[in-house]
Biopython code that builds the backbone (N, CA, C, O; Angstrom):
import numpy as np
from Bio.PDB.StructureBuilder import StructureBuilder

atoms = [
    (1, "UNK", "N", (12.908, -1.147, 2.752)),
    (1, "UNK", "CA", (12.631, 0.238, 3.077)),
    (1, "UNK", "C", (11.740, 0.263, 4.315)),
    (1, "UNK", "O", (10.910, -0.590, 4.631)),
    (2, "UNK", "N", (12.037, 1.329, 4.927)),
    (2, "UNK", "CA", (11.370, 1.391, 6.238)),
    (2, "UNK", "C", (9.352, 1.856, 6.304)),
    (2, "UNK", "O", (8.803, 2.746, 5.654)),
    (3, "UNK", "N", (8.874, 1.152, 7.032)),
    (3, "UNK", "CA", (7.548, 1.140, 6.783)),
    (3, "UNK", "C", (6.953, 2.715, 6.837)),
    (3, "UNK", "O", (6.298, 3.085, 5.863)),
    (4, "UNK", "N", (7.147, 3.564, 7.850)),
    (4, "UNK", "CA", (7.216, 4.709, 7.850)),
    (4, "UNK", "C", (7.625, 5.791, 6.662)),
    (4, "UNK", "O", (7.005, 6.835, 6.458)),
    (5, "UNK", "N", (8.864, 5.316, 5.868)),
    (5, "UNK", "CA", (9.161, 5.855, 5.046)),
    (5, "UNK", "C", (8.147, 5.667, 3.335)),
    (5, "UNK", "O", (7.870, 6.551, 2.524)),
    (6, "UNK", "N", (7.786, 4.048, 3.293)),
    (6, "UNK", "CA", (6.563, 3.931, 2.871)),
    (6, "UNK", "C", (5.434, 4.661, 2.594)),
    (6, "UNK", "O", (5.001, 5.146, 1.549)),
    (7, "UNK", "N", (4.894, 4.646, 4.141)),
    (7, "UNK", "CA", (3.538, 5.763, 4.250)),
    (7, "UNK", "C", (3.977, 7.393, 4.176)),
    (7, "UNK", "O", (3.118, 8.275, 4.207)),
    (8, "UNK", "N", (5.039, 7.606, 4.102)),
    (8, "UNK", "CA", (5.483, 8.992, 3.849)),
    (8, "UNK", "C", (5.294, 9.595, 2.240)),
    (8, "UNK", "O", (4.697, 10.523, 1.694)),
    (9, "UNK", "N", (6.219, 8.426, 1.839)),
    (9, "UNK", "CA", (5.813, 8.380, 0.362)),
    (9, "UNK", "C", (4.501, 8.440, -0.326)),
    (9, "UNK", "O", (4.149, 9.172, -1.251)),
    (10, "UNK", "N", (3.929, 7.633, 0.235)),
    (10, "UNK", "CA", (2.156, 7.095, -0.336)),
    (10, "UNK", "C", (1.720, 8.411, -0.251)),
    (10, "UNK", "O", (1.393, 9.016, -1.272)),
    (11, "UNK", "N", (1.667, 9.064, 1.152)),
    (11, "UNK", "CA", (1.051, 10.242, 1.250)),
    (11, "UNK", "C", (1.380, 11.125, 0.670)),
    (11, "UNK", "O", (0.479, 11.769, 0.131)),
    (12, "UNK", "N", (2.959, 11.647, 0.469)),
    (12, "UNK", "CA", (3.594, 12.738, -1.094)),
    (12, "UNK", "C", (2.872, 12.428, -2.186)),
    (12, "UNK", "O", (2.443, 13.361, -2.864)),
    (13, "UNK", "N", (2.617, 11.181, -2.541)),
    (13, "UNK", "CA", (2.117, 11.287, -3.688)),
    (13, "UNK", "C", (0.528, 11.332, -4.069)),
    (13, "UNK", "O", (0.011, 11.266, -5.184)),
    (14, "UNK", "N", (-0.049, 11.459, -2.846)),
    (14, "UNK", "CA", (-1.478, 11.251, -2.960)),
    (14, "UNK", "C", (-1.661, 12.950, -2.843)),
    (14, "UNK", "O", (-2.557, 13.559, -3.428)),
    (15, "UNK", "N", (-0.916, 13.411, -2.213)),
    (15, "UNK", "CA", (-0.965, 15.201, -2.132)),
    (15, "UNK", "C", (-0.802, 15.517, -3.131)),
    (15, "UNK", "O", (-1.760, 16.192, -3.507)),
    (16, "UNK", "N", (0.485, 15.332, -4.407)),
    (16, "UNK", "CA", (0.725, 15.928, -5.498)),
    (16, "UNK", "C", (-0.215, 15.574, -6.119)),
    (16, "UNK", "O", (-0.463, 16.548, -6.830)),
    (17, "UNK", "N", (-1.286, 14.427, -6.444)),
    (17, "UNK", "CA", (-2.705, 14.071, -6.756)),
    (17, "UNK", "C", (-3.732, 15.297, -6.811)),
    (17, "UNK", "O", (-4.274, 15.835, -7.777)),
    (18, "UNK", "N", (-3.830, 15.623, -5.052)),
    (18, "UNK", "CA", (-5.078, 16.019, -4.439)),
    (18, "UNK", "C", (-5.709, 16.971, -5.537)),
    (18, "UNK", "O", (-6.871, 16.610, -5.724)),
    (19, "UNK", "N", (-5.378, 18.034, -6.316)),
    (19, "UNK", "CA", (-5.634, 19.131, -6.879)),
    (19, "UNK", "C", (-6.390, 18.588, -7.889)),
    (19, "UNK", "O", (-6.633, 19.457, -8.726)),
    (20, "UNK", "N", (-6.900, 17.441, -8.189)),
    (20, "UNK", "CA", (-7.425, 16.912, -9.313)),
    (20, "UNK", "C", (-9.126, 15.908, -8.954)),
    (20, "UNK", "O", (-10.015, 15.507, -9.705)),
    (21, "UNK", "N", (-8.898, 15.824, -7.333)),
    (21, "UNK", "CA", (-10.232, 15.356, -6.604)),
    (21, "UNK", "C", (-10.285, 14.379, -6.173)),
    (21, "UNK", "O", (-9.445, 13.708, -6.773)),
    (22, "UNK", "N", (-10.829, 13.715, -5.359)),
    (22, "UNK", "CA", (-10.521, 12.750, -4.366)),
    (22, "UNK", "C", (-10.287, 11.632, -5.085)),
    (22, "UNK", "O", (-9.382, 10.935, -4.625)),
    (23, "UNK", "N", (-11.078, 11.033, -6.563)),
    (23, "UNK", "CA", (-11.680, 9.912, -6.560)),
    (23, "UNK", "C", (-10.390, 10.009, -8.258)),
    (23, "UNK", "O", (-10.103, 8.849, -8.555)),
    (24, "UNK", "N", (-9.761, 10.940, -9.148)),
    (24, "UNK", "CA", (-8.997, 10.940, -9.634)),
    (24, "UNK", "C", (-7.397, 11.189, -8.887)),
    (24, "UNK", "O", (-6.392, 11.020, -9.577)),
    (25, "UNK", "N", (-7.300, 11.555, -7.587)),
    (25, "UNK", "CA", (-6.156, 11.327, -6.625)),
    (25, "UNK", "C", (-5.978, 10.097, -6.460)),
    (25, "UNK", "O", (-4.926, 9.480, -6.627)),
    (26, "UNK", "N", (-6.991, 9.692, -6.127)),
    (26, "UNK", "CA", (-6.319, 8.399, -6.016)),
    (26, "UNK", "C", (-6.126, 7.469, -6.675)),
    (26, "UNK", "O", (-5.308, 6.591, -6.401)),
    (27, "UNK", "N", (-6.993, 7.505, -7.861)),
    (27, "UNK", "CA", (-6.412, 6.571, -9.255)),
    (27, "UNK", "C", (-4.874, 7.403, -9.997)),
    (27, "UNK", "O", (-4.238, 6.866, -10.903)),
    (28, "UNK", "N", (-4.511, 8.711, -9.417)),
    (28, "UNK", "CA", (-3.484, 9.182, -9.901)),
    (28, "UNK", "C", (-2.131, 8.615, -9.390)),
    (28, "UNK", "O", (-1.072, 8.379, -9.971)),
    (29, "UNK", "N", (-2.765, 8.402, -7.364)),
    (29, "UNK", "CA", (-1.769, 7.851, -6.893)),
    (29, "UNK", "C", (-1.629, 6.516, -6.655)),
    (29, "UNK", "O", (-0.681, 6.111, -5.981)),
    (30, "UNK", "N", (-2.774, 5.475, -7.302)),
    (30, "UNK", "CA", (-2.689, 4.221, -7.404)),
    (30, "UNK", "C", (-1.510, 4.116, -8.933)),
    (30, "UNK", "O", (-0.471, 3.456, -8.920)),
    (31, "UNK", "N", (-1.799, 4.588, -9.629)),
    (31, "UNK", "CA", (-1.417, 4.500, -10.947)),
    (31, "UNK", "C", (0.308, 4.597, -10.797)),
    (31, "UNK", "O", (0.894, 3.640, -11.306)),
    (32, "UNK", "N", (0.896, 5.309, -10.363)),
    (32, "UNK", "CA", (2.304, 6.168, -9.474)),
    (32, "UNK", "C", (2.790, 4.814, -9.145)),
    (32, "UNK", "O", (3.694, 4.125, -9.616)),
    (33, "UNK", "N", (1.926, 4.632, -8.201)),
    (33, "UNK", "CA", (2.696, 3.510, -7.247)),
    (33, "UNK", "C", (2.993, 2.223, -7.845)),
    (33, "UNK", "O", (4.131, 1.755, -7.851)),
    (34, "UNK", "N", (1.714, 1.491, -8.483)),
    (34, "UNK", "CA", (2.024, 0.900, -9.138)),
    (34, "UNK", "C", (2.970, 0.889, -10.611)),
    (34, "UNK", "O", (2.889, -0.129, -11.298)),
    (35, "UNK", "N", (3.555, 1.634, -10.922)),
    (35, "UNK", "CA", (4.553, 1.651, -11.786)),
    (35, "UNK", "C", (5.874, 1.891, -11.606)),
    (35, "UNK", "O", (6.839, 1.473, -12.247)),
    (36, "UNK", "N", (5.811, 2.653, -10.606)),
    (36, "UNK", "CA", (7.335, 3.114, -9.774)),
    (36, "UNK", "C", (7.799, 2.512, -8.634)),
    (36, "UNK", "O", (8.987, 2.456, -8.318)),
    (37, "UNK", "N", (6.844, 2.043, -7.988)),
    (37, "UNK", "CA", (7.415, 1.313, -6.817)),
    (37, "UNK", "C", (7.536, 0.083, -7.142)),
    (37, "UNK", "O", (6.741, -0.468, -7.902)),
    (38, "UNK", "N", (8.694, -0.591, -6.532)),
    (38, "UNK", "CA", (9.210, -2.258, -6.155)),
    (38, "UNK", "C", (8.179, -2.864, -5.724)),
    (38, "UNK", "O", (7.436, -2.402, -4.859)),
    (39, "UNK", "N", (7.997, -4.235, -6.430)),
    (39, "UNK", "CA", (6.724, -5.023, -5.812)),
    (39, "UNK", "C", (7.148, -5.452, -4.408)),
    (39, "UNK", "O", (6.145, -5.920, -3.869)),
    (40, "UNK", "N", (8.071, -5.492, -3.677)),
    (40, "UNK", "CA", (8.285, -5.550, -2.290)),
    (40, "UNK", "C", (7.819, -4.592, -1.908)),
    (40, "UNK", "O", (6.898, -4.896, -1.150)),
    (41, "UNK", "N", (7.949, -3.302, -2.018)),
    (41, "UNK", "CA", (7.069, -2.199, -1.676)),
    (41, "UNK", "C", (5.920, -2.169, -1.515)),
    (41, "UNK", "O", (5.232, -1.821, -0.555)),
    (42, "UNK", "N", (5.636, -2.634, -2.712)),
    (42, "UNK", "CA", (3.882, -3.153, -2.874)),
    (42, "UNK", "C", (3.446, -4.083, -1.687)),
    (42, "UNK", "O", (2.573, -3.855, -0.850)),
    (43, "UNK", "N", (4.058, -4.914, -1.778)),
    (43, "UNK", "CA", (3.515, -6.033, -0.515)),
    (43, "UNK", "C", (3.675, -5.128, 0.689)),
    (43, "UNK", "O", (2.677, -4.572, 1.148)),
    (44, "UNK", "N", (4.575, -4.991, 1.095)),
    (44, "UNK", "CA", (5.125, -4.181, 2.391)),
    (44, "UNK", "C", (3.539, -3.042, 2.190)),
    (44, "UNK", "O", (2.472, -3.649, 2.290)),
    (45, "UNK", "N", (3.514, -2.572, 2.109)),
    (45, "UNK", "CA", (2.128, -1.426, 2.054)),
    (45, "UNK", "C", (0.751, -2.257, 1.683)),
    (45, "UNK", "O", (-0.254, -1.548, 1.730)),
    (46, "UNK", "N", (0.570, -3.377, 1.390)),
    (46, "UNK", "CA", (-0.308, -3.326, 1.809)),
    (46, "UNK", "C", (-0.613, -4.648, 2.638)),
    (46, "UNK", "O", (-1.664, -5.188, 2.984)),
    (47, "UNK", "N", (0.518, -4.903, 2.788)),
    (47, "UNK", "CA", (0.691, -5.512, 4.550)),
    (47, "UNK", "C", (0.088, -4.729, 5.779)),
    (47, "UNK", "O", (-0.703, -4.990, 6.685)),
    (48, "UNK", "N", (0.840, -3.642, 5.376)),
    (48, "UNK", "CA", (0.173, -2.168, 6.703)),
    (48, "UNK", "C", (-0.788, -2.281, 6.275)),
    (48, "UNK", "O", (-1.619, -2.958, 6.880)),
    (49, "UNK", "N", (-1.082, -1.725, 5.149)),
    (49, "UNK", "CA", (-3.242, -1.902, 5.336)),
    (49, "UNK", "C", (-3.684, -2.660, 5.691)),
    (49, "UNK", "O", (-4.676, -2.300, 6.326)),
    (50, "UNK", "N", (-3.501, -4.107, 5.682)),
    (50, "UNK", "CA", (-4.224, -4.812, 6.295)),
    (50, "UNK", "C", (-3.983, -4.948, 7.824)),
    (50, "UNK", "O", (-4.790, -5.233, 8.709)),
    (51, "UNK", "N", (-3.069, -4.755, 7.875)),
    (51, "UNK", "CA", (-2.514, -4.230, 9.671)),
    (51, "UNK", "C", (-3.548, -3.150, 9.901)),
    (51, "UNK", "O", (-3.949, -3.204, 11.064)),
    (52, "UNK", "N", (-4.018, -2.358, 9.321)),
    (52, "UNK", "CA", (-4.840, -1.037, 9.605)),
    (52, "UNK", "C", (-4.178, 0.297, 9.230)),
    (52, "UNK", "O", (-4.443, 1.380, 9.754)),
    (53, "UNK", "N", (-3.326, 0.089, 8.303)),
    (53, "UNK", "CA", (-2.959, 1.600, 7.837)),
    (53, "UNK", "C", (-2.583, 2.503, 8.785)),
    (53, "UNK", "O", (-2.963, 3.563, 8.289)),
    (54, "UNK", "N", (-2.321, 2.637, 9.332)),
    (54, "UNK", "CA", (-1.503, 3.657, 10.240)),
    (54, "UNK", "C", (-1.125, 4.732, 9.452)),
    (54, "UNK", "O", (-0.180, 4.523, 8.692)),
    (55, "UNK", "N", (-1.708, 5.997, 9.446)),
    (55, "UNK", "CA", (-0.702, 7.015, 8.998)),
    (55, "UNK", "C", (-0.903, 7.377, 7.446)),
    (55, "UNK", "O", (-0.010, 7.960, 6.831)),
    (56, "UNK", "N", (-2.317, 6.944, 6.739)),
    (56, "UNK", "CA", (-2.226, 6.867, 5.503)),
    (56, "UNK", "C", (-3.268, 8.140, 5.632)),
    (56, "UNK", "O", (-4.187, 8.321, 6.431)),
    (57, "UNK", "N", (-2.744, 9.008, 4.471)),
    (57, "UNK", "CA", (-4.420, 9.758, 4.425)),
    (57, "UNK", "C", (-5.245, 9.257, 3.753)),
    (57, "UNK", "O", (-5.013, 8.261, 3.068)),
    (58, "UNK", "N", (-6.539, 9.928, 3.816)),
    (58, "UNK", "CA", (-7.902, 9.247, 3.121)),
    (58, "UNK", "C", (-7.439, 8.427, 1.806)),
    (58, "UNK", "O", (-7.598, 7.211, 1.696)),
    (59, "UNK", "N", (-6.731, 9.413, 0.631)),
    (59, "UNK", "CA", (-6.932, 9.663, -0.711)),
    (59, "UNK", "C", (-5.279, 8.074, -1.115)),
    (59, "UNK", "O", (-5.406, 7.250, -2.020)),
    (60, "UNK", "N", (-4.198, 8.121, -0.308)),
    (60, "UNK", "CA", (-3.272, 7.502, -0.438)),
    (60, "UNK", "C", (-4.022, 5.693, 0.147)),
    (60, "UNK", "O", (-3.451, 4.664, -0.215)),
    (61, "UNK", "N", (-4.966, 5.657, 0.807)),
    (61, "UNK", "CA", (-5.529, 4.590, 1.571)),
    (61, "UNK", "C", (-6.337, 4.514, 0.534)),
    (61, "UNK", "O", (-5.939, 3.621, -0.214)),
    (62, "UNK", "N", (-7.118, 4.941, 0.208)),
    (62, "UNK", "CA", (-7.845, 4.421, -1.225)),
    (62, "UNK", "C", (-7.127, 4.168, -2.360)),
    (62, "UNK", "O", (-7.471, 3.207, -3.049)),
    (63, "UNK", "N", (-6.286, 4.777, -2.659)),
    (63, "UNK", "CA", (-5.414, 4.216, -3.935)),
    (63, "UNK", "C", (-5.035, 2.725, -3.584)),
    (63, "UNK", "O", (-5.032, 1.895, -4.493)),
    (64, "UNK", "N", (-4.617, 2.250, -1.891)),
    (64, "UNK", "CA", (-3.273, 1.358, -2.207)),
    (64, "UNK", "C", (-4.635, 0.280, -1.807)),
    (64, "UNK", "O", (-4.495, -0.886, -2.175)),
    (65, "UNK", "N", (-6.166, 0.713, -0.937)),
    (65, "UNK", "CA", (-7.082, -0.274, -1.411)),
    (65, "UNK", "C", (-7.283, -1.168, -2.676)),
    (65, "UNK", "O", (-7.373, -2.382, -2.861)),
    (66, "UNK", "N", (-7.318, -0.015, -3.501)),
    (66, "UNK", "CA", (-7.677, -0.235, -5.129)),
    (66, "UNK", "C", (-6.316, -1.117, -5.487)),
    (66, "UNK", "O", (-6.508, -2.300, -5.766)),
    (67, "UNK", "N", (-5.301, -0.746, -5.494)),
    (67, "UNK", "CA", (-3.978, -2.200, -5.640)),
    (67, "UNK", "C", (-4.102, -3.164, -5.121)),
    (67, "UNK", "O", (-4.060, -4.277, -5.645)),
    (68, "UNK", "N", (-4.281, -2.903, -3.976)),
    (68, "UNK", "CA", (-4.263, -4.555, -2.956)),
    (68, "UNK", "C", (-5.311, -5.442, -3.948)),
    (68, "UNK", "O", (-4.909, -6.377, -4.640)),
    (69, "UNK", "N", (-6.731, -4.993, -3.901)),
    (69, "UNK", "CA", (-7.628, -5.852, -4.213)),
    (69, "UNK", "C", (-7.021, -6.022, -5.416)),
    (69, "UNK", "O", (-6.420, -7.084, -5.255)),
    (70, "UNK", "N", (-6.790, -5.634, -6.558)),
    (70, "UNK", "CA", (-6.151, -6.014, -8.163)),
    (70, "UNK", "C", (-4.825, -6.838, -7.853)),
    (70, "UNK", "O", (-4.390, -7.705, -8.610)),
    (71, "UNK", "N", (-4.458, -6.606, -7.103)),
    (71, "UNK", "CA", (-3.313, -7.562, -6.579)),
    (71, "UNK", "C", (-3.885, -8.821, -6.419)),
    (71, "UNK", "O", (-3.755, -9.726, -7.243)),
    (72, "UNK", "N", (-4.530, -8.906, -5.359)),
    (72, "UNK", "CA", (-5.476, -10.236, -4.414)),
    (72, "UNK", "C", (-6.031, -10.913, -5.790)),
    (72, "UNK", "O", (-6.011, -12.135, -5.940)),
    (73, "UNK", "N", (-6.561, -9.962, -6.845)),
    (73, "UNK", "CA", (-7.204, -10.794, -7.964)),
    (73, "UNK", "C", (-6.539, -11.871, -8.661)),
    (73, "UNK", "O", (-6.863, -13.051, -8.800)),
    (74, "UNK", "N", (-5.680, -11.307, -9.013)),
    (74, "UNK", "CA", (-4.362, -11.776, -9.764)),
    (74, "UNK", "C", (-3.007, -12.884, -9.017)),
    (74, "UNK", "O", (-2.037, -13.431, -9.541)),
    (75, "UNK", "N", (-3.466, -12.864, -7.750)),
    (75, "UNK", "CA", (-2.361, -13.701, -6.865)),
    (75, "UNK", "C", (-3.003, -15.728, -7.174)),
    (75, "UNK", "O", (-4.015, -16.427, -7.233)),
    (76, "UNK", "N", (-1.833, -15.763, -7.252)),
    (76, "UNK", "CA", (-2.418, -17.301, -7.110)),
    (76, "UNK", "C", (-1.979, -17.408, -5.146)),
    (76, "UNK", "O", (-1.296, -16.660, -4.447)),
    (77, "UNK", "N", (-2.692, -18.593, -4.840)),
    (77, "UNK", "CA", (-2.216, -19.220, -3.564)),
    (77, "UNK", "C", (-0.969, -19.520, -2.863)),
    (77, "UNK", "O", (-0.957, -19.999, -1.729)),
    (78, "UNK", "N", (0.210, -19.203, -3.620)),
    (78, "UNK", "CA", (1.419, -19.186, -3.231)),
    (78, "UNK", "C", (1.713, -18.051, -2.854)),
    (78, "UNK", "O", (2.484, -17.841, -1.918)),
    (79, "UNK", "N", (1.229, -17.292, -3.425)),
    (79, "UNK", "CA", (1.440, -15.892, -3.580)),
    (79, "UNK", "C", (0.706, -15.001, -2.017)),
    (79, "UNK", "O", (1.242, -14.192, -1.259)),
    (80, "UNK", "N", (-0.396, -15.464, -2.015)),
    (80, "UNK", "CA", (-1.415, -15.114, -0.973)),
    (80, "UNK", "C", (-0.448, -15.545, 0.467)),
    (80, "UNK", "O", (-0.131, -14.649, 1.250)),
    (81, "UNK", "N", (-0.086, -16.785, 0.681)),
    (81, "UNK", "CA", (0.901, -16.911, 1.476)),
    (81, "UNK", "C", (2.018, -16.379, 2.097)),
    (81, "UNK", "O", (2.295, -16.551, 3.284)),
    (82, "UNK", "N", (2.928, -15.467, 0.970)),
    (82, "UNK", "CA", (3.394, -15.229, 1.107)),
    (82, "UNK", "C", (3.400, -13.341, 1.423)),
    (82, "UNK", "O", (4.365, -12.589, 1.550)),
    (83, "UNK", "N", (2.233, -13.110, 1.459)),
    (83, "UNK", "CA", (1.788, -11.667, 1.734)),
    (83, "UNK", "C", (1.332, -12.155, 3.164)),
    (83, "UNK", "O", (1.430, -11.253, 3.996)),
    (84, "UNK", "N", (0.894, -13.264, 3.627)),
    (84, "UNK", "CA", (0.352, -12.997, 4.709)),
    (84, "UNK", "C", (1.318, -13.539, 6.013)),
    (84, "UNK", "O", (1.185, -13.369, 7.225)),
    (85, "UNK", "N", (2.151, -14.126, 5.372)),
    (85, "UNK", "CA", (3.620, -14.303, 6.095)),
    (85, "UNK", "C", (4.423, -13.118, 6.623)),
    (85, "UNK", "O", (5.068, -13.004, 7.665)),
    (86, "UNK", "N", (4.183, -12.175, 5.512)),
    (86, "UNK", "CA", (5.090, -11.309, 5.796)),
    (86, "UNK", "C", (4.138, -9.904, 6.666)),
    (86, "UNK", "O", (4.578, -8.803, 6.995)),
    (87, "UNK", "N", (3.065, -10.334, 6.804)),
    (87, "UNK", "CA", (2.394, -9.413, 7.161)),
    (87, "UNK", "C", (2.598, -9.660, 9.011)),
    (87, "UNK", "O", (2.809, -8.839, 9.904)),
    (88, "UNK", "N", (2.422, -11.165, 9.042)),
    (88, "UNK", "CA", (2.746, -11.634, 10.261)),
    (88, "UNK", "C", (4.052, -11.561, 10.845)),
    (88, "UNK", "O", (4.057, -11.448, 12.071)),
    (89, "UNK", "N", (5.212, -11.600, 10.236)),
    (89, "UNK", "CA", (6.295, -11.201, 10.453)),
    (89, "UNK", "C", (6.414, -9.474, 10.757)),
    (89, "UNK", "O", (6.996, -8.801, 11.608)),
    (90, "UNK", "N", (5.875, -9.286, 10.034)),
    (90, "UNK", "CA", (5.763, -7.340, 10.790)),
    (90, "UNK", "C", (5.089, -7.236, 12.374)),
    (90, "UNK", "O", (5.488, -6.643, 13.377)),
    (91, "UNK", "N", (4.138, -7.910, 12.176)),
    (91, "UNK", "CA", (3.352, -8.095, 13.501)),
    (91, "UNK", "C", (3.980, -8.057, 14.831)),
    (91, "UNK", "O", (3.951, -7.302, 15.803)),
    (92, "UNK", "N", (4.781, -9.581, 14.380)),
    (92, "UNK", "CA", (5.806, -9.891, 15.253)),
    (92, "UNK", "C", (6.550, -8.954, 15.703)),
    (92, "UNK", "O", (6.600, -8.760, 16.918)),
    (93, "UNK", "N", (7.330, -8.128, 14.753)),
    (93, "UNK", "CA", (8.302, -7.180, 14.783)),
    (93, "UNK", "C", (7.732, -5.736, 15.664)),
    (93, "UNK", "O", (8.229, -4.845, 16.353)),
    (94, "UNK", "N", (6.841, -6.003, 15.331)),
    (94, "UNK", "CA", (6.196, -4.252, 16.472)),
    (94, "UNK", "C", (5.868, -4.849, 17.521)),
    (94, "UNK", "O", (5.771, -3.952, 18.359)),
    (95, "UNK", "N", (5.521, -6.291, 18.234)),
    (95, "UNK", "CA", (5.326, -6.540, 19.443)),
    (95, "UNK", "C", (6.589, -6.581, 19.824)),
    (95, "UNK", "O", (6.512, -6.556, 21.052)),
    (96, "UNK", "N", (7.868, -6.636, 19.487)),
    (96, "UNK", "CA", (9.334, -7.153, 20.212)),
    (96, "UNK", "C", (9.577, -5.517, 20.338)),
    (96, "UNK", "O", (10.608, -5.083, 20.851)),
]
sb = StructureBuilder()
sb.init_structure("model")
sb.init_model(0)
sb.init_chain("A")
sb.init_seg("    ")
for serial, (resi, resn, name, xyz) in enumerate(atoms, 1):
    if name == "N":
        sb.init_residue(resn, " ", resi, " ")
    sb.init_atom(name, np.array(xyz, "f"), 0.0, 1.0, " ", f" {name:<3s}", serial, name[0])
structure = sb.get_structure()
């Protein structure tokens, strides 16, 4: 899925959140994501965050904070590799 289309998403769902307050938005829209979205998804987003988020609002950037790090907890070293491979491979891809 396209990275753009990603942060489009993140942000729909951090809006349908918002009405409930910053700090339950985004455990509303951490919670979302992590259950509905593809763990390729998952990586892919927070690949961009660590790229610097481009395009995330406040409340959708704090949710996919709060994943990444519970992610990062839980990754063994193969795993870590392979997020940061692909993070570099995006890299690549916006300099060409």
């Amino acid at each position: 899925m396209s990275l753009d289309k990603l942060v489009y998403m993140a942000n729909q769902i951090s809006k349908f959140f918002a009405s409930q307050g910053p700090e339950q938005a985004a455990a509303g829209t951490a919670d979302h994501i992590s259950k509905f979205w593809d763990p390729r998804m998952r990586a892919q987003i927070f690949a961009h965050l660590e790229a610097g988020g481009k395009g995330l609002d406040p409340v959708a950037r704090a949710a996919i904070e709060s994943l990444a790090k519970q992610s990062q907890a839980r990754q063994n070293p193969a795993q870590q590799s392979l997020a940061q491979q692909s993070l570099a491979q995006q890299s690549l891809a916006k300099q060409s």
